[in-house]
C-alpha positions as CSV (number, residue, x, y, z in Angstrom):
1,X,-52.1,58.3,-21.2
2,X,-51.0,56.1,-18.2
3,X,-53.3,54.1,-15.7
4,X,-52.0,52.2,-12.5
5,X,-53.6,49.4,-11.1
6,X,-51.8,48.6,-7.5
7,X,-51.5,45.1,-6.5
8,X,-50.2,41.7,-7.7
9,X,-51.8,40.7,-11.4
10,X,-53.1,37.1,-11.2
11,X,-53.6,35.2,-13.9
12,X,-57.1,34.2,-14.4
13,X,-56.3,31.5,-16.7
14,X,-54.4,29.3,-14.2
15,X,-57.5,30.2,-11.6
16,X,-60.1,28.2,-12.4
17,X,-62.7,26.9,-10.0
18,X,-64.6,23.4,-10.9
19,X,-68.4,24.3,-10.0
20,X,-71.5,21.8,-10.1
21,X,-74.5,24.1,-11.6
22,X,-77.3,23.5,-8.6
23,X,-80.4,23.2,-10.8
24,X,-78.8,21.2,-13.9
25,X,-76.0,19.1,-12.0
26,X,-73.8,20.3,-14.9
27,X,-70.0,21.0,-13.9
28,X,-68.4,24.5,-15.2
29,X,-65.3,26.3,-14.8
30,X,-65.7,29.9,-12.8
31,X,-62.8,32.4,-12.2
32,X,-61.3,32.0,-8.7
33,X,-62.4,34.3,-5.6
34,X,-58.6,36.2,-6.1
35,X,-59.1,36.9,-9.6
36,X,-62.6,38.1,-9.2
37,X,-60.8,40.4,-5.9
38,X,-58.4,41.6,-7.9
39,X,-61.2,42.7,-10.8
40,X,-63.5,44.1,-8.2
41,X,-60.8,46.4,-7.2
42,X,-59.2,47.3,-10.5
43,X,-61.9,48.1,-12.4
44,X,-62.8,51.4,-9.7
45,X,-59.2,52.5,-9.9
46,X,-58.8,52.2,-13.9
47,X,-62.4,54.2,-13.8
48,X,-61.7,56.9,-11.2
49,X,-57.6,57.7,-13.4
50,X,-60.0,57.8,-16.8
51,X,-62.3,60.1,-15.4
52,X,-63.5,63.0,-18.5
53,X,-61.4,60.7,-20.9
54,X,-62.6,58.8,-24.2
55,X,-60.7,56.7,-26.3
56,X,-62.1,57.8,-30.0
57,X,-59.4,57.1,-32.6
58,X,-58.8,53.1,-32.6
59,X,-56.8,51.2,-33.2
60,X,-54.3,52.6,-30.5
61,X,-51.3,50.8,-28.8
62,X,-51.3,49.0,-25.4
63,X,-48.0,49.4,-23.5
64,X,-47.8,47.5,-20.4
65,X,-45.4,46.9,-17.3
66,X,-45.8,44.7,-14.5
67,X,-44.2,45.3,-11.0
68,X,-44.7,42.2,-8.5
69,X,-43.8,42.5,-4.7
70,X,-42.0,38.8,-5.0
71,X,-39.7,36.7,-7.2
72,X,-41.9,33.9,-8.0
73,X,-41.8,33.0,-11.2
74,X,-44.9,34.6,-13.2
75,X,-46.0,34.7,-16.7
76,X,-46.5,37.4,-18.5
77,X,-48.8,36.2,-21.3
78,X,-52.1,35.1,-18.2
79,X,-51.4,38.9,-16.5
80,X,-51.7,40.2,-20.0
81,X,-55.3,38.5,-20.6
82,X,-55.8,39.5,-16.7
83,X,-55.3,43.4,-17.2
84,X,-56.6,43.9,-20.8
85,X,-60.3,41.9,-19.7
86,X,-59.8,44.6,-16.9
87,X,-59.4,47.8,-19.5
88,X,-62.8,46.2,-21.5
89,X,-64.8,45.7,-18.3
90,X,-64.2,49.1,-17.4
91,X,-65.6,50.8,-20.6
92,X,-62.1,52.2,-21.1
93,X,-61.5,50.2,-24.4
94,X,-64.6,49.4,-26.3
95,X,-62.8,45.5,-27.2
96,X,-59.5,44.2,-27.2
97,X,-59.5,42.6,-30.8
98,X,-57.3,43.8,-33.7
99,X,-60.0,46.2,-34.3
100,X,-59.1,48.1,-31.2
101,X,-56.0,47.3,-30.4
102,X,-53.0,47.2,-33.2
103,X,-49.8,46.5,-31.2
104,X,-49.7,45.3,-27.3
105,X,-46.7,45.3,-25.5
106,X,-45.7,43.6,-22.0
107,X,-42.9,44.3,-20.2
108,X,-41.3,42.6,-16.5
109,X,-40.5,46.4,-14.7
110,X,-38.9,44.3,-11.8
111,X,-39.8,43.6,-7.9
112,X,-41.4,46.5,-5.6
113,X,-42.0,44.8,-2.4
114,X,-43.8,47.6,-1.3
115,X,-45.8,49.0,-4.4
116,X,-47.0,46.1,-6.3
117,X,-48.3,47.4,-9.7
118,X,-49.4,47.4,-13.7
119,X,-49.1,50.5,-14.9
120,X,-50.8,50.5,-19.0
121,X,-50.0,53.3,-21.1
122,X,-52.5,54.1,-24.2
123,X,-50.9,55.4,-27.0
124,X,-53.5,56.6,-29.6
């Protein structure tokens, strides 16, 4: 099966925020307002393309490929984490441990100025 997200993956580990907890004065990291952006409007579009679907034989095989809209330089490995939290927060995979998942794979599908992209296939 195949699922697009549209838009530039960030990487949520390099997009931390350094927050003071208001009733303990405690700092703690949060994710940044773009990763939390990005989520927000991932998660509907992974939902709305699984629509009728259940994954129900596991462990299955991830296959993704990123498309960015620039040639920064990016790393794979944080929009992996990025778009596999997105796939468990949507109640498409029930966890991303070895359980679930037996072989991931990322691939760099080039630059698409105009449609930015991660497109996951599931292969049960």
């Amino acid at each position: 099966m195949k699922l697009t997200i549209t838009g530039n993956v960030p990487s949520q580990k390099n997009r931390k925020i350094i927050s003071i907890n208001r009733a303990t004065g405690k700092p703690f990291l949060r994710s940044a307002p773009s990763v939390k952006e990005w989520r927000a409007q991932a998660i509907p579009q992974l939902q709305q393309q699984f629509r009728g679907f259940v994954v129900t034989e596991y462990p299955i095989g991830v296959n993704i490929v990123v498309y960015y809209d620039n040639k920064r330089r990016h790393d794979l490995d944080n929009a992996l984490g990025t778009v596999m939290d997105a796939l468990t927060a949507s109640g498409i995979i029930e966890d991303d441990d070895t359980s679930h998942i037996e072989c991931i794979t990322v691939q760099f599908g080039g630059h698409d100025k105009t449609n930015p992209r991660v497109e996951i296939y599931l292969d049960e």
